[in-house]
ZAMARGU-4260 file (C-alpha; in steps of 0.2 Angstrom, whole numbers, plus 5000, padded with zeros to 4 digits):
<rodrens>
0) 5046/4851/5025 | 5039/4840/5039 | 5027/4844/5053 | 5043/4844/5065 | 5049/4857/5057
5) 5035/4868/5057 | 5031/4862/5075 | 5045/4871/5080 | 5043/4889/5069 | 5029/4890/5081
10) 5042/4888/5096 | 5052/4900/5088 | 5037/4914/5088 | 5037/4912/5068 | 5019/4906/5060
15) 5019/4890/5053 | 5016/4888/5034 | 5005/4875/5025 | 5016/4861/5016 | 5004/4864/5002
20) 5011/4883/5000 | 5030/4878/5003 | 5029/4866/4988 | 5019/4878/4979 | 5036/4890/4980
25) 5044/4876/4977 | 5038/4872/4962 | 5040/4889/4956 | 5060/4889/4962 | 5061/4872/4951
30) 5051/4882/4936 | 5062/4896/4937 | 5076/4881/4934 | 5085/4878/4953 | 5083/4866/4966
35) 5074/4869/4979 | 5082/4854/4990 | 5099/4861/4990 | 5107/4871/5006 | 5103/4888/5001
40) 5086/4885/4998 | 5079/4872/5008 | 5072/4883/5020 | 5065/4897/5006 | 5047/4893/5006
45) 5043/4895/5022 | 5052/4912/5022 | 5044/4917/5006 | 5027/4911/5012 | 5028/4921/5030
50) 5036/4938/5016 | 5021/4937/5008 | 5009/4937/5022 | 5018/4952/5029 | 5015/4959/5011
55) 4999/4956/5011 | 4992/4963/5028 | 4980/4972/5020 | 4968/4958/5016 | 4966/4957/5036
60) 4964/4976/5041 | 4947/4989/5036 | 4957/5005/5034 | 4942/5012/5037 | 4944/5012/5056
65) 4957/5020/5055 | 4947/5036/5053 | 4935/5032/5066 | 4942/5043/5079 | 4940/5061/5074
70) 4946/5077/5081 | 4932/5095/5082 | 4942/5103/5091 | 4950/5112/5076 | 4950/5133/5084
75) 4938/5134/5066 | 4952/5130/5056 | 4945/5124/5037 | 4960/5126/5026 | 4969/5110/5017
80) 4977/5098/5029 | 4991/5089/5020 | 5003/5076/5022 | 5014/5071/5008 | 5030/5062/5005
85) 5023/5047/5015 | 5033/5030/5008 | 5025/5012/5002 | 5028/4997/4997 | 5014/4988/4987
90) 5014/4973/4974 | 5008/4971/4956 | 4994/4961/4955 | 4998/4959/4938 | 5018/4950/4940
95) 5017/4953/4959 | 5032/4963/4957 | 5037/4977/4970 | 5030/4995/4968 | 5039/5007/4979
100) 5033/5026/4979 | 5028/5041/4989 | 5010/5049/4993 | 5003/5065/4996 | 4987/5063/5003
105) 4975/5082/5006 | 4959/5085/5013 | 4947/5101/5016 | 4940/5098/5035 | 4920/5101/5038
110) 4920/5101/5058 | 4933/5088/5060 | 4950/5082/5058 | 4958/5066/5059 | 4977/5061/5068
115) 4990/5062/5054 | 4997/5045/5055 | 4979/5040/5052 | 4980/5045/5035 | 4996/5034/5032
120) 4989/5021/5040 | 4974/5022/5027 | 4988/5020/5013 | 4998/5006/5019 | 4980/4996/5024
125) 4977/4998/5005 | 4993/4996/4999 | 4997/4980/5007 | 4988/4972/4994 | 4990/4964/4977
130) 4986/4982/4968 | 4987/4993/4952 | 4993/5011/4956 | 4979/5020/4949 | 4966/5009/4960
135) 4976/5012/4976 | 4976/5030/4972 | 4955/5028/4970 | 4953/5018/4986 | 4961/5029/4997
140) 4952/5047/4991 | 4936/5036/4992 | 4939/5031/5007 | 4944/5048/5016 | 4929/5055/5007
145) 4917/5043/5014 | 4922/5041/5031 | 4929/5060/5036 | 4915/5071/5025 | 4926/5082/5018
150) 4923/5096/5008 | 4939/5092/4996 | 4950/5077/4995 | 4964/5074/4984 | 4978/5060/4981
155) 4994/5058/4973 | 5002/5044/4971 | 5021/5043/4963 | 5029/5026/4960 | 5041/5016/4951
160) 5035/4997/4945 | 5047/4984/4945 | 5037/4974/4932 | 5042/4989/4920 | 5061/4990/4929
165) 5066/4972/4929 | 5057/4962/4917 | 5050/4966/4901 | 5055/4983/4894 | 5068/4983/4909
170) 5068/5004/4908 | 5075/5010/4923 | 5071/5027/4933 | 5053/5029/4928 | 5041/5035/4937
175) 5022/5034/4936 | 5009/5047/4944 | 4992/5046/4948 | 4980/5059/4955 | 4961/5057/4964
180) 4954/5075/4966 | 4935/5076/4974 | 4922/5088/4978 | 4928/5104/4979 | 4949/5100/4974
185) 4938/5094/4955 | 4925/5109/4956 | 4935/5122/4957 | 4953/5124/4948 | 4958/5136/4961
190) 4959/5125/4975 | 4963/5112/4964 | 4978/5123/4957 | 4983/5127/4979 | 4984/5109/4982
195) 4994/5103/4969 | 5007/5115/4972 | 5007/5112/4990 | 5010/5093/4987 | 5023/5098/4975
200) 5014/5096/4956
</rodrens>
């Protein structure tokens, strides 16, 4: 694809993709056994390059910050604070094949809390990277834990991998679940027990 071209992506708002990464796709489109010059495809690189970057978002981000901003406030509350069901989207980084699943992420507060959404946001920051499921799960338990104090956290991450779904075994509906339970959710089974029934498990 020509500079022209990518010249005018940039007058168009869309970010201009190295030739070097179009005919990298392109390759892969002629390995796969199509041809990348015909109508349909010609302008598929560019597309999949920007997809990817949007995938990816979490290589440019700290989740971290997103629990920078705390609440103590809290009218001594010190029971779980949970939010669950919360969807993502992340990638294989061993076929680069979608994983699309649900969270529940749970923390016992000190003498603070954090906004709600920021707890998503930790997710997707960690998700929107080349992942395995069970590392996502420990990233973001880790990173609650570190950055909030808590004296409990606990993580549970549901999925389905289309590595498993579409290619190889190609077994569909199958779900894979993950926990991360820390400080007081591991040491004692009672509130271990609490949160795992309050996030559904």
């Amino acid at each position: 694809m020509s500079c022209k071209h990518e010249e005018e992506t940039v007058g168009n708002g869309k970010m201009p993709v190295p030739e070097d990464v179009q005919e990298a796709i392109r390759t892969l489109i002629r390995w796969a056994g199509d041809d990348p010059t015909r109508e349909g495809l010609t302008d598929t690189p560019a597309r999949v390059a920007r997809a990817w970057k949007e995938y990816c978002q979490g290589y440019e981000e700290d989740p971290r910050v997103h629990l920078s901003r705390v609440f103590h406030e809290v009218g001594g509350y010190d029971e779980i604070v949970l939010l669950k069901d919360i969807p993502f989207q992340s990638h294989c980084e061993h076929h680069m094949a979608p994983i699309i699943g649900k969270a529940a992420i749970a923390y016992l507060p000190t003498d603070k809390v954090v906004g709600i959404s920021k707890l998503a946001r930790v997710l997707h920051g960690y998700a929107r990277r080349l992942q395995i499921q069970e590392r996502l799960t420990a990233e973001v338990a880790q990173c609650i834990w570190e950055e909030l104090h808590p004296r409990g956290v606990a993580v549970v991450i549901e999925a389905s991998h289309a590595c498993m779904s579409a290619r190889g075994v190609r077994t569909q509906g199958v779900g894979m679940v993950t926990s991360r339970v820390m400080g007081l959710f591991r040491s004692d089974h009672r509130s271990r027990e609490e949160v795992l029934k309050l996030m559904g498990y």
